[in-house]
Backbone atoms as SQL, in Angstrom:
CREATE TABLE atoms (id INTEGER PRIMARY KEY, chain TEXT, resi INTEGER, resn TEXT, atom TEXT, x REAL, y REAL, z REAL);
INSERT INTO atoms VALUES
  (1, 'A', 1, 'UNK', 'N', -17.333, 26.545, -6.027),
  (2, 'A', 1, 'UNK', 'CA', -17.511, 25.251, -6.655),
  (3, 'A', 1, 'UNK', 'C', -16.456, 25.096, -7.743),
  (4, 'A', 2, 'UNK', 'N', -15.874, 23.964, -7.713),
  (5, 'A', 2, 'UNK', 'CA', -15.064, 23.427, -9.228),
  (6, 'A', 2, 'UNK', 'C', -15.525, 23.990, -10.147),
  (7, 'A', 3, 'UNK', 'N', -14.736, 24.691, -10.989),
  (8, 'A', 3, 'UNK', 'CA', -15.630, 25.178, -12.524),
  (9, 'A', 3, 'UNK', 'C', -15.871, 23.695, -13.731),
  (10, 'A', 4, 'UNK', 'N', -15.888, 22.263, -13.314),
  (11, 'A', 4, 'UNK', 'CA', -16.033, 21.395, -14.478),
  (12, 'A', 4, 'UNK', 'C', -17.466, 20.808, -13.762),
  (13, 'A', 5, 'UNK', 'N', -17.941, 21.201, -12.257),
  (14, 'A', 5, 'UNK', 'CA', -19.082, 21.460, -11.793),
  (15, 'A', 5, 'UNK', 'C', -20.051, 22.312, -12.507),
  (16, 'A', 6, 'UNK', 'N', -19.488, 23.114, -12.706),
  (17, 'A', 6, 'UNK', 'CA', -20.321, 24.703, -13.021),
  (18, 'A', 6, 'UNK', 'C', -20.293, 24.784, -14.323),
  (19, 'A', 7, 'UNK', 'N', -19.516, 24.205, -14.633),
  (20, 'A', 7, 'UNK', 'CA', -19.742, 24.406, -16.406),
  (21, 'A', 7, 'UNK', 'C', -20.486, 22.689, -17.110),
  (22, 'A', 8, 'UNK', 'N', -20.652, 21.503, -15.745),
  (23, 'A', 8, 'UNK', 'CA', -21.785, 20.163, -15.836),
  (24, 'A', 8, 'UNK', 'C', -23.235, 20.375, -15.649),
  (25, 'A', 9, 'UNK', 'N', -23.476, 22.120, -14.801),
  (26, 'A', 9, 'UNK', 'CA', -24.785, 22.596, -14.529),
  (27, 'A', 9, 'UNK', 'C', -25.069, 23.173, -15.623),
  (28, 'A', 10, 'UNK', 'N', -24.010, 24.320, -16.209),
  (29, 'A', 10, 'UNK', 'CA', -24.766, 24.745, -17.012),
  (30, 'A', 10, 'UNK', 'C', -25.287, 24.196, -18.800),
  (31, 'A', 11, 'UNK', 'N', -24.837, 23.315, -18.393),
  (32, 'A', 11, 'UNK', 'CA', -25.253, 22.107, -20.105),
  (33, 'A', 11, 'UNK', 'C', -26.402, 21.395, -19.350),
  (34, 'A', 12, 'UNK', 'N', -26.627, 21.177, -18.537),
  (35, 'A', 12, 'UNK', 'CA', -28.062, 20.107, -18.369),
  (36, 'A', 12, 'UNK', 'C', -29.181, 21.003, -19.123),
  (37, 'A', 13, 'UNK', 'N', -29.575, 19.527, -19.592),
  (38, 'A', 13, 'UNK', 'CA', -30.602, 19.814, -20.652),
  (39, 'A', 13, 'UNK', 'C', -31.630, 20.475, -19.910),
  (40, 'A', 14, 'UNK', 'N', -32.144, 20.423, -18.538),
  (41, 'A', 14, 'UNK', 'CA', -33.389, 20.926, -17.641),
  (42, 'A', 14, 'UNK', 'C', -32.968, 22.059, -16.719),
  (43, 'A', 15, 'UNK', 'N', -33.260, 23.192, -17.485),
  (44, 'A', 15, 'UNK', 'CA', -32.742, 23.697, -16.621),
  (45, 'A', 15, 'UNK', 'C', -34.092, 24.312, -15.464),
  (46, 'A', 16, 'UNK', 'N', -34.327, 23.798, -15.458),
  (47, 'A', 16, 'UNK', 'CA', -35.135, 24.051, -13.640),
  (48, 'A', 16, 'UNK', 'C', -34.115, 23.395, -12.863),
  (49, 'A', 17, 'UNK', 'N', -33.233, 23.044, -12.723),
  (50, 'A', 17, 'UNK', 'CA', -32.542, 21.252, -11.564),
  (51, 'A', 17, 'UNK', 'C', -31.726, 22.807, -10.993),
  (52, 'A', 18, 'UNK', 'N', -31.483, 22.602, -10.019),
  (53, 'A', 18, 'UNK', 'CA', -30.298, 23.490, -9.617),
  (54, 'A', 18, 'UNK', 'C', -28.907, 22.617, -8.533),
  (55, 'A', 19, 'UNK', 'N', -28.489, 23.246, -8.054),
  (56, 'A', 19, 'UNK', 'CA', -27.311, 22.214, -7.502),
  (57, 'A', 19, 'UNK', 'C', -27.613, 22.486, -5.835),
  (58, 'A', 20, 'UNK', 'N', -28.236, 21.918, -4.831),
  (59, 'A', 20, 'UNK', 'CA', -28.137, 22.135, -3.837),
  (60, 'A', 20, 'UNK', 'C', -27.080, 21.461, -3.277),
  (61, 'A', 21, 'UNK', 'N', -26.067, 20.543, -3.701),
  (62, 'A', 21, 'UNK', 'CA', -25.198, 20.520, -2.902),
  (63, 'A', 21, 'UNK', 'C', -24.035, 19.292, -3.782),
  (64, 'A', 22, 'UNK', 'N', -23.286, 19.513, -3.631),
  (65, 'A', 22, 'UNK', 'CA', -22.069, 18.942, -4.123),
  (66, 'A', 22, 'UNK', 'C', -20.548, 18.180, -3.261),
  (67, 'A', 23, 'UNK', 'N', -19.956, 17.594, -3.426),
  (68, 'A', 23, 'UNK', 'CA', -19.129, 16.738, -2.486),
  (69, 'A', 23, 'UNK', 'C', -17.432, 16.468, -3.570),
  (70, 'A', 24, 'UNK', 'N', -16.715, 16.284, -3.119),
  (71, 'A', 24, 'UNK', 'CA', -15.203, 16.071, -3.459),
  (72, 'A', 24, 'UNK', 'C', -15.143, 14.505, -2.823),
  (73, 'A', 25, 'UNK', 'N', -14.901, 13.840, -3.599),
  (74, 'A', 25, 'UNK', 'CA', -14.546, 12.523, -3.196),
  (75, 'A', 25, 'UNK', 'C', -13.203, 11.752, -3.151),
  (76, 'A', 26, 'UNK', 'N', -12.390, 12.696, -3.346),
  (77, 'A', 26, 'UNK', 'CA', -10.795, 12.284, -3.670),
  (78, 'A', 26, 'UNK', 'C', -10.583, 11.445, -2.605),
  (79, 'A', 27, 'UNK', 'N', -10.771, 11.642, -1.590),
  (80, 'A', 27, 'UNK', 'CA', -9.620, 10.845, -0.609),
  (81, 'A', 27, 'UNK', 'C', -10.326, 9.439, -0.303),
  (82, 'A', 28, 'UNK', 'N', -11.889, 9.629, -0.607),
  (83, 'A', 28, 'UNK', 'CA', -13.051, 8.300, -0.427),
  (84, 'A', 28, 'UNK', 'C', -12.581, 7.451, -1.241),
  (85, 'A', 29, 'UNK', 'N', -12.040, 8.050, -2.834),
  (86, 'A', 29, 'UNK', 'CA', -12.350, 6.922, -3.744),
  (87, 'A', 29, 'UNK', 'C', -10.572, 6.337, -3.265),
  (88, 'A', 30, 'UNK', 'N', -9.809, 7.173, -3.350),
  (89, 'A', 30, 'UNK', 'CA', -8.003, 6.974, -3.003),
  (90, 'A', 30, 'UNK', 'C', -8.898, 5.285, -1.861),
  (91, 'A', 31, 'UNK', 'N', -9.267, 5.510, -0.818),
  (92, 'A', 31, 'UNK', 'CA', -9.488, 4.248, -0.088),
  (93, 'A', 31, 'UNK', 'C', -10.185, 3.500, -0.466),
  (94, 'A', 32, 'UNK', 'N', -11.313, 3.820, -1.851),
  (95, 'A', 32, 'UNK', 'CA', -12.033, 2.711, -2.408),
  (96, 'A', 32, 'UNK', 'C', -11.339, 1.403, -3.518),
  (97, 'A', 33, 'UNK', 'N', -10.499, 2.449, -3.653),
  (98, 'A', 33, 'UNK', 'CA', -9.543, 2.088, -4.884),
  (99, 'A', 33, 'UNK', 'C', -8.453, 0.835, -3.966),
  (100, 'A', 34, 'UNK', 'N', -8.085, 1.151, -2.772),
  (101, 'A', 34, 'UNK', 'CA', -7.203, -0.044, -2.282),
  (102, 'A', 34, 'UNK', 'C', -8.074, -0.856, -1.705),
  (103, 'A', 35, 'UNK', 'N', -9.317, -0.378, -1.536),
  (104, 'A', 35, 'UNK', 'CA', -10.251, -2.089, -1.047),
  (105, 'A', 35, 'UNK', 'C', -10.214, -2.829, -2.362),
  (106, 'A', 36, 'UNK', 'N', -10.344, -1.996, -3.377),
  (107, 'A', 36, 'UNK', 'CA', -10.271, -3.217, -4.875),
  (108, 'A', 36, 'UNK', 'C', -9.537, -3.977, -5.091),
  (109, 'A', 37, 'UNK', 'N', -7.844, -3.187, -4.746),
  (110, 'A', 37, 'UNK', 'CA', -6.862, -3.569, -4.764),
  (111, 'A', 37, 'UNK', 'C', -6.521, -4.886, -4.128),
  (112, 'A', 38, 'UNK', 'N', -6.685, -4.953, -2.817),
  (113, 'A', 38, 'UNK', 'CA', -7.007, -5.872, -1.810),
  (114, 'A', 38, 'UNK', 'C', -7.375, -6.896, -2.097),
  (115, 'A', 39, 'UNK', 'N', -8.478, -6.220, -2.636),
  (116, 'A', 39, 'UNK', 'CA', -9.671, -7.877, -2.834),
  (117, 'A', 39, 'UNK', 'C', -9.274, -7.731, -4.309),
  (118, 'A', 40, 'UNK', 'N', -9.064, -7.518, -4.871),
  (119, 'A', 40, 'UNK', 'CA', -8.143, -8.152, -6.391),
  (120, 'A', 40, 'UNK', 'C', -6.773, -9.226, -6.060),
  (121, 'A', 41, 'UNK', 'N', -6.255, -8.452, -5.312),
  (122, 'A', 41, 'UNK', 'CA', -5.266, -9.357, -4.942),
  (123, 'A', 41, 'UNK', 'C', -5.500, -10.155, -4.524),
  (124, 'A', 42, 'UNK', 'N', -6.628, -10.736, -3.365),
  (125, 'A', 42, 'UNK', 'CA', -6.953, -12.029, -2.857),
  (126, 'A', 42, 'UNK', 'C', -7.470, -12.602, -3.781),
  (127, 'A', 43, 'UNK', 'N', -7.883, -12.859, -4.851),
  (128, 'A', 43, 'UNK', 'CA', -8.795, -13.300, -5.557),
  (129, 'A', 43, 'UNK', 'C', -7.800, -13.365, -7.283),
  (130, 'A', 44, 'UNK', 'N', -6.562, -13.158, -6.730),
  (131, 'A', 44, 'UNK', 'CA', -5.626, -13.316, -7.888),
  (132, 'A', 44, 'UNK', 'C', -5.698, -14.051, -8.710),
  (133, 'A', 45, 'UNK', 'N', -5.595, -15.461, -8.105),
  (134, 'A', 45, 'UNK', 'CA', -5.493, -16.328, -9.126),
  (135, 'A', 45, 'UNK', 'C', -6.554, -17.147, -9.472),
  (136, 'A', 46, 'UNK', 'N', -7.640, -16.820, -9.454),
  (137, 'A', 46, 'UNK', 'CA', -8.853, -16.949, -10.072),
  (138, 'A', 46, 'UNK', 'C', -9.045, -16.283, -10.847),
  (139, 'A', 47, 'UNK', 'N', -8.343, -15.062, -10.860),
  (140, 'A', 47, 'UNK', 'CA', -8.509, -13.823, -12.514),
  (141, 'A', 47, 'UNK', 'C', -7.450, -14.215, -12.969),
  (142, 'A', 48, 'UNK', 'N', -6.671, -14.465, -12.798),
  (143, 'A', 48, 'UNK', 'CA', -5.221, -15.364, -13.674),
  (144, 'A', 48, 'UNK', 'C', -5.959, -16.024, -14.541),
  (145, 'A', 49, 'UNK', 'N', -6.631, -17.122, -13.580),
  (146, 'A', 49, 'UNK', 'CA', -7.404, -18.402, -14.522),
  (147, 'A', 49, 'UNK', 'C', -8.880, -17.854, -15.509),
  (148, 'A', 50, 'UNK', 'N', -8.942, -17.020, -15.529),
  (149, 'A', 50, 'UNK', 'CA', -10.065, -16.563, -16.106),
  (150, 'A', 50, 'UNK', 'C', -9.220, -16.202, -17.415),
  (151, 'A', 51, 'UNK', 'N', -8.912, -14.879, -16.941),
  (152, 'A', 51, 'UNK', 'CA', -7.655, -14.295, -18.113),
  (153, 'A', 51, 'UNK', 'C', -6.167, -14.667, -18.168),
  (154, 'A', 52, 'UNK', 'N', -5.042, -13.820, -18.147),
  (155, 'A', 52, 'UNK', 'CA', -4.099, -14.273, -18.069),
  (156, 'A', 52, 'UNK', 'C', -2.996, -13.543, -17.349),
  (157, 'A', 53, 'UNK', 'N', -2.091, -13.770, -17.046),
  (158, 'A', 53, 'UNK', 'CA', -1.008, -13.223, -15.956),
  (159, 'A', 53, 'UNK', 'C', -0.822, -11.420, -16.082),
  (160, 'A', 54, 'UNK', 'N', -0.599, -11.262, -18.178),
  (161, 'A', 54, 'UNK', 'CA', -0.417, -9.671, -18.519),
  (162, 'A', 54, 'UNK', 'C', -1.959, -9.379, -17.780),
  (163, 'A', 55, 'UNK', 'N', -2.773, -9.765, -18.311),
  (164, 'A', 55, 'UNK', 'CA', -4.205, -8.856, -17.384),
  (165, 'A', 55, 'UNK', 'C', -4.027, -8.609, -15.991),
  (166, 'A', 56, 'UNK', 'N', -3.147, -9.470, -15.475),
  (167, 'A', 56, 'UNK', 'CA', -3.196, -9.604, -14.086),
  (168, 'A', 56, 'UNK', 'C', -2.351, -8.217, -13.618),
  (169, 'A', 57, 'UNK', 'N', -1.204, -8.304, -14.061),
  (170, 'A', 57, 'UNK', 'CA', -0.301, -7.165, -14.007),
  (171, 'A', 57, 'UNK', 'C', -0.516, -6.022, -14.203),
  (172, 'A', 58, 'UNK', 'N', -1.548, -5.588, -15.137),
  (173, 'A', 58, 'UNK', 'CA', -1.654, -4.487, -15.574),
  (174, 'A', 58, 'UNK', 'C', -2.988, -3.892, -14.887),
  (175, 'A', 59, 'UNK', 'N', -3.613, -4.834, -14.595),
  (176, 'A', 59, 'UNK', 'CA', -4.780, -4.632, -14.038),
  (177, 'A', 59, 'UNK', 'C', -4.811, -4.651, -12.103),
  (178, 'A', 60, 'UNK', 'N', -3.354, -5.243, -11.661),
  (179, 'A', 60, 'UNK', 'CA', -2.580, -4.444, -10.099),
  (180, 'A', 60, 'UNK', 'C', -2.082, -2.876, -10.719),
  (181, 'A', 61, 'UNK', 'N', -1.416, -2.786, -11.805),
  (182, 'A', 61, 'UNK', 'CA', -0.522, -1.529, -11.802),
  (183, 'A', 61, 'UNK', 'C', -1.350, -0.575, -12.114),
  (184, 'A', 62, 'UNK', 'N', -3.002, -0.995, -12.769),
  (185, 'A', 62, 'UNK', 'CA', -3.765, 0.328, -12.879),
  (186, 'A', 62, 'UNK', 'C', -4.941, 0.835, -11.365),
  (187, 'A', 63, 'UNK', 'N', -4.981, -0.205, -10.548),
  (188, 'A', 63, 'UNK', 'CA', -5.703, 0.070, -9.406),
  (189, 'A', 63, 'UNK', 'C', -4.488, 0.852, -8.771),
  (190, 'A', 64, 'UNK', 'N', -3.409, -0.065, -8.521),
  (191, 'A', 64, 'UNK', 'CA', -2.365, 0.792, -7.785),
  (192, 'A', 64, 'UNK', 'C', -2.348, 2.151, -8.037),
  (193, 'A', 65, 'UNK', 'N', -1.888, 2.306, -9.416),
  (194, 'A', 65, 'UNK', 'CA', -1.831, 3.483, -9.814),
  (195, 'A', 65, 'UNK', 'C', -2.507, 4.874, -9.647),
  (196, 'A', 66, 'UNK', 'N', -4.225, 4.527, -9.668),
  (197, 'A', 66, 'UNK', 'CA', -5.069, 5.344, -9.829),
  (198, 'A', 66, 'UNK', 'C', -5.623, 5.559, -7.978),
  (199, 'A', 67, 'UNK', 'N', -4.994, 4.704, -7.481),
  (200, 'A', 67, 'UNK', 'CA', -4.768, 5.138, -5.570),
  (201, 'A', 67, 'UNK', 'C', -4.157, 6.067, -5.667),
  (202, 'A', 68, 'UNK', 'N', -2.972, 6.145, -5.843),
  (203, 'A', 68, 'UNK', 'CA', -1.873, 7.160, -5.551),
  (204, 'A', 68, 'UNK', 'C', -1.892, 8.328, -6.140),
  (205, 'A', 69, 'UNK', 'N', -2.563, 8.279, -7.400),
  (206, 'A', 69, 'UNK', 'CA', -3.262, 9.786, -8.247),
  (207, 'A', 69, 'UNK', 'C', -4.316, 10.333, -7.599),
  (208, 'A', 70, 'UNK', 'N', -5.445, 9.746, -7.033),
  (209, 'A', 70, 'UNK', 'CA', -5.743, 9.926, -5.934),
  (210, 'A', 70, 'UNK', 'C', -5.394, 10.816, -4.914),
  (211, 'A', 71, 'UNK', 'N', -4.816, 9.995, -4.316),
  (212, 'A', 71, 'UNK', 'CA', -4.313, 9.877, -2.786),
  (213, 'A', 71, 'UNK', 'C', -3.343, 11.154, -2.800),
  (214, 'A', 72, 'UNK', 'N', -1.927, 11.226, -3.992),
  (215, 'A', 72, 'UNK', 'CA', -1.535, 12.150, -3.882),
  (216, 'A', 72, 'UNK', 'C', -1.099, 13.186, -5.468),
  (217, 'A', 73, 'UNK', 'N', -2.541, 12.987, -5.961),
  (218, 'A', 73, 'UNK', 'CA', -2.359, 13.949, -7.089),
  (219, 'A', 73, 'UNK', 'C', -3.180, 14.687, -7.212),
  (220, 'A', 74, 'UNK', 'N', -4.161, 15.334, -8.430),
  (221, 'A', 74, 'UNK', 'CA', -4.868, 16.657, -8.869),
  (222, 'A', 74, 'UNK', 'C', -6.002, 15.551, -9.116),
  (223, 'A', 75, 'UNK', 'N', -6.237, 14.102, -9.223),
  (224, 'A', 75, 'UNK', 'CA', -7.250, 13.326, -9.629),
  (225, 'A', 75, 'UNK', 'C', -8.665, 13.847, -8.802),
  (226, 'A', 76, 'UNK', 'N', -10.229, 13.174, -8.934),
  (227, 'A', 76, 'UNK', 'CA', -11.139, 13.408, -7.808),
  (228, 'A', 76, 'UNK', 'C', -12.227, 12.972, -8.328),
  (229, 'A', 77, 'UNK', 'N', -12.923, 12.659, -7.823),
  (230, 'A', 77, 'UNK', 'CA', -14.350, 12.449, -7.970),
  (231, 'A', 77, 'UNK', 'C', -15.314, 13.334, -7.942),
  (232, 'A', 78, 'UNK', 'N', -16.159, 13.953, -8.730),
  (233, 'A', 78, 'UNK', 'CA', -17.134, 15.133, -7.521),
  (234, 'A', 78, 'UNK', 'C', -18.158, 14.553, -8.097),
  (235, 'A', 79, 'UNK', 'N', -19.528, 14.554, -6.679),
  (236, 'A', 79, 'UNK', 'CA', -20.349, 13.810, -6.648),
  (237, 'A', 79, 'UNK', 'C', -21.404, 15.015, -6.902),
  (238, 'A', 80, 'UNK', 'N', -22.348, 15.520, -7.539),
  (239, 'A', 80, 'UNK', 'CA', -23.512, 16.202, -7.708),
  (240, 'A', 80, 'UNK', 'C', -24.772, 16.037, -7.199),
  (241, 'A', 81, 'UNK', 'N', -25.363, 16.413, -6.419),
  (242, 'A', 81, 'UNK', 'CA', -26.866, 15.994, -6.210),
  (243, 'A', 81, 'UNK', 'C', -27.568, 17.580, -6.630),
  (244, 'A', 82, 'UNK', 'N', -28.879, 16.745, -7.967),
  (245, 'A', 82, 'UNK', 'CA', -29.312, 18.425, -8.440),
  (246, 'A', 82, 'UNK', 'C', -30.858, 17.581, -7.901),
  (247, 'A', 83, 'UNK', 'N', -31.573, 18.722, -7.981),
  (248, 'A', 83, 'UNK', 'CA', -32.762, 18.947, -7.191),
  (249, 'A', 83, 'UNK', 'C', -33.426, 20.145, -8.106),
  (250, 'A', 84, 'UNK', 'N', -35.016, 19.858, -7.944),
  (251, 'A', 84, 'UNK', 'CA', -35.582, 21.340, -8.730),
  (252, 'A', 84, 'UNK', 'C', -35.876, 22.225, -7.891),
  (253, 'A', 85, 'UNK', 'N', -35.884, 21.877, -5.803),
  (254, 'A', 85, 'UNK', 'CA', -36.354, 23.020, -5.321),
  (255, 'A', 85, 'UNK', 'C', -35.230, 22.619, -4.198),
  (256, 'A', 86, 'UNK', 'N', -34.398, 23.724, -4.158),
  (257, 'A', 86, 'UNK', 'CA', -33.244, 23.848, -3.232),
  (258, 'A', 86, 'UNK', 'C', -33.592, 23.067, -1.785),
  (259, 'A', 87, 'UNK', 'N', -34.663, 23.700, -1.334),
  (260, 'A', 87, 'UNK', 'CA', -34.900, 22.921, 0.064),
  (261, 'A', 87, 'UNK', 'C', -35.724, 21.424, -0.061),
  (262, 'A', 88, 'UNK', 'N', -35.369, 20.588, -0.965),
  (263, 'A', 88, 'UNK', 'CA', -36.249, 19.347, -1.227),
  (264, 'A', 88, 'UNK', 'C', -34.981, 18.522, -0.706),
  (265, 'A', 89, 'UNK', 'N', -33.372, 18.642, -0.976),
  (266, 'A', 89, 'UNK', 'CA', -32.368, 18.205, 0.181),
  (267, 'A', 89, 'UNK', 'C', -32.163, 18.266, 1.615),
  (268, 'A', 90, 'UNK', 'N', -32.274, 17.513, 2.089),
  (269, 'A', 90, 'UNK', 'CA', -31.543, 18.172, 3.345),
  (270, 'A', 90, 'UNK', 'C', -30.417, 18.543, 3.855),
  (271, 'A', 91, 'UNK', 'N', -30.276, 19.460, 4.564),
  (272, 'A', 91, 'UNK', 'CA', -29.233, 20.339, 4.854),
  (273, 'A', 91, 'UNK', 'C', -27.702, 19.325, 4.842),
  (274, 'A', 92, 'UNK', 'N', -27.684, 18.349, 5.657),
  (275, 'A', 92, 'UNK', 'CA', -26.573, 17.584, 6.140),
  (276, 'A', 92, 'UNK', 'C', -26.818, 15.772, 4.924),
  (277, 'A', 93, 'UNK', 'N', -25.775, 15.315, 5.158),
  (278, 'A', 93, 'UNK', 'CA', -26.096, 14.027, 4.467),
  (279, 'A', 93, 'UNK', 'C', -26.116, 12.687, 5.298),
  (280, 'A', 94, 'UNK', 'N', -26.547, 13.288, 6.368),
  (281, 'A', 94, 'UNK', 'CA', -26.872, 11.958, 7.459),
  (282, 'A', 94, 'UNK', 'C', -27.498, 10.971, 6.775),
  (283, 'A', 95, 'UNK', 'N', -28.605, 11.216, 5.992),
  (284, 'A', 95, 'UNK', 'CA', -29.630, 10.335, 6.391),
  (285, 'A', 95, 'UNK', 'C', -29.531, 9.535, 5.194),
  (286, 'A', 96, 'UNK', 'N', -27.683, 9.245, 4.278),
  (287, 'A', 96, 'UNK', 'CA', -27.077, 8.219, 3.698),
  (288, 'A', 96, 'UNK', 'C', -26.418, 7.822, 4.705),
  (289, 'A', 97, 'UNK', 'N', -26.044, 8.032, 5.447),
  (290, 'A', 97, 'UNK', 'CA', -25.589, 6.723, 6.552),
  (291, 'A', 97, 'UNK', 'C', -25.743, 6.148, 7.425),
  (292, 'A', 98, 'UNK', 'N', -27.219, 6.879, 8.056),
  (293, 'A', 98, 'UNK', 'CA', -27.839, 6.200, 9.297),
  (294, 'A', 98, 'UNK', 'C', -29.003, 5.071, 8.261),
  (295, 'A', 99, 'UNK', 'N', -28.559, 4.103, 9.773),
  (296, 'A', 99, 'UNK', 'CA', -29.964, 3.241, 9.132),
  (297, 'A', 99, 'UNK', 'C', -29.233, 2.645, 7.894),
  (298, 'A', 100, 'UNK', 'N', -28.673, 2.130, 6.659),
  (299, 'A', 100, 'UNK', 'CA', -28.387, 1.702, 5.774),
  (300, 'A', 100, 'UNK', 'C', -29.623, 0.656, 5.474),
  (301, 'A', 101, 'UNK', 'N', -29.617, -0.496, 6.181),
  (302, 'A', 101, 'UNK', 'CA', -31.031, -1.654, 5.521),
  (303, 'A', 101, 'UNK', 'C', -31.966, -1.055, 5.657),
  (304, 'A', 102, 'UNK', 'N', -32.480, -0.102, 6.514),
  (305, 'A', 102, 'UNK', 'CA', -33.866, 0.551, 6.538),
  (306, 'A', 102, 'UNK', 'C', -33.926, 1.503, 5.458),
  (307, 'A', 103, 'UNK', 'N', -32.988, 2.404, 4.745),
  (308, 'A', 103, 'UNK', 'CA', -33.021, 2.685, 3.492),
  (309, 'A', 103, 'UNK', 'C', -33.150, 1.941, 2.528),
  (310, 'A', 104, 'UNK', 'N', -32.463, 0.897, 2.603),
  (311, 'A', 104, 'UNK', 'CA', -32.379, -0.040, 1.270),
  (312, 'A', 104, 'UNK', 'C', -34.044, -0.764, 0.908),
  (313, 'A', 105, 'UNK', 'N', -34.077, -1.242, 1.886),
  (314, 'A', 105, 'UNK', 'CA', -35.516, -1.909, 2.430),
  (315, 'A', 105, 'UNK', 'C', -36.744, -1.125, 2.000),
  (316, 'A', 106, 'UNK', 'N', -36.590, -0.132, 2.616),
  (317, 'A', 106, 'UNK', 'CA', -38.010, 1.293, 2.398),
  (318, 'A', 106, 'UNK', 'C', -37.742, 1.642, 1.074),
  (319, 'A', 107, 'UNK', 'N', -36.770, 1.596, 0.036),
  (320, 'A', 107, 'UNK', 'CA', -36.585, 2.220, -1.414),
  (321, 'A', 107, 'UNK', 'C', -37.302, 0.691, -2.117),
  (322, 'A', 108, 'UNK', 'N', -36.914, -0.339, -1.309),
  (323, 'A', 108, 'UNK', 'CA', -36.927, -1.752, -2.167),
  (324, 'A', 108, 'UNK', 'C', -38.628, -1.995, -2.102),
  (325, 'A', 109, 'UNK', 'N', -39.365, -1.813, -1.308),
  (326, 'A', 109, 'UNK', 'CA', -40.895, -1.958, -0.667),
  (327, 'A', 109, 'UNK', 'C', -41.546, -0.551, -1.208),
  (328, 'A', 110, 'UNK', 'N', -41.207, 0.497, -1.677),
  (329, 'A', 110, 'UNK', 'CA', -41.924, 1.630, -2.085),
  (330, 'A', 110, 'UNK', 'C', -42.427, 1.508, -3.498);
């Protein structure tokens, strides 16, 4: 595991939680980061008109930017899921992507 993982476990205030499983998100967010981009850019000049052209600029050159740190630097995301009894996860992380409205739905109705 990343040691800025291992050294985020060992400061939680509870310590019963343990880490059953952990994820690297670098290359997810590198492509989340140019859907923003994208749809920032389509939607340009309506944030022009909100704010002003420098926001505009700086605010392409920092999405841009933080793609490519991303995409091809030391940047990353790491995602944590802690739990108090190791087997209360399940093994694989299917069951965030099957079904999506029937999750949303069954969390929204519970």
């Amino acid at each position: 595991m990343f040691q800025p993982c291992q050294k985020a476990c060992a400061r939680s205030k509870i310590p019963s939680f343990g880490l059953p499983t952990s994820r690297v998100l670098r290359l997810h967010h590198a492509c989340t980061l140019r859907h923003w981009f994208d749809r920032f850019n389509a939607n340009r000049d309506a944030v022009a008109a909100i704010y002003d052209e420098r926001f505009v600029r700086m605010w392409r050159f920092y999405l841009a930017a933080s793609e490519q740190t991303f995409r091809h630097g030391q940047q990353a995301v790491f995602q944590l899921q802690l739990s108090r009894k190791i087997d209360a996860v399940p093994a694989t992380r299917d069951y965030l992507y099957s079904h999506p409205r029937h999750h949303v739905t069954r969390r929204a109705t519970e």
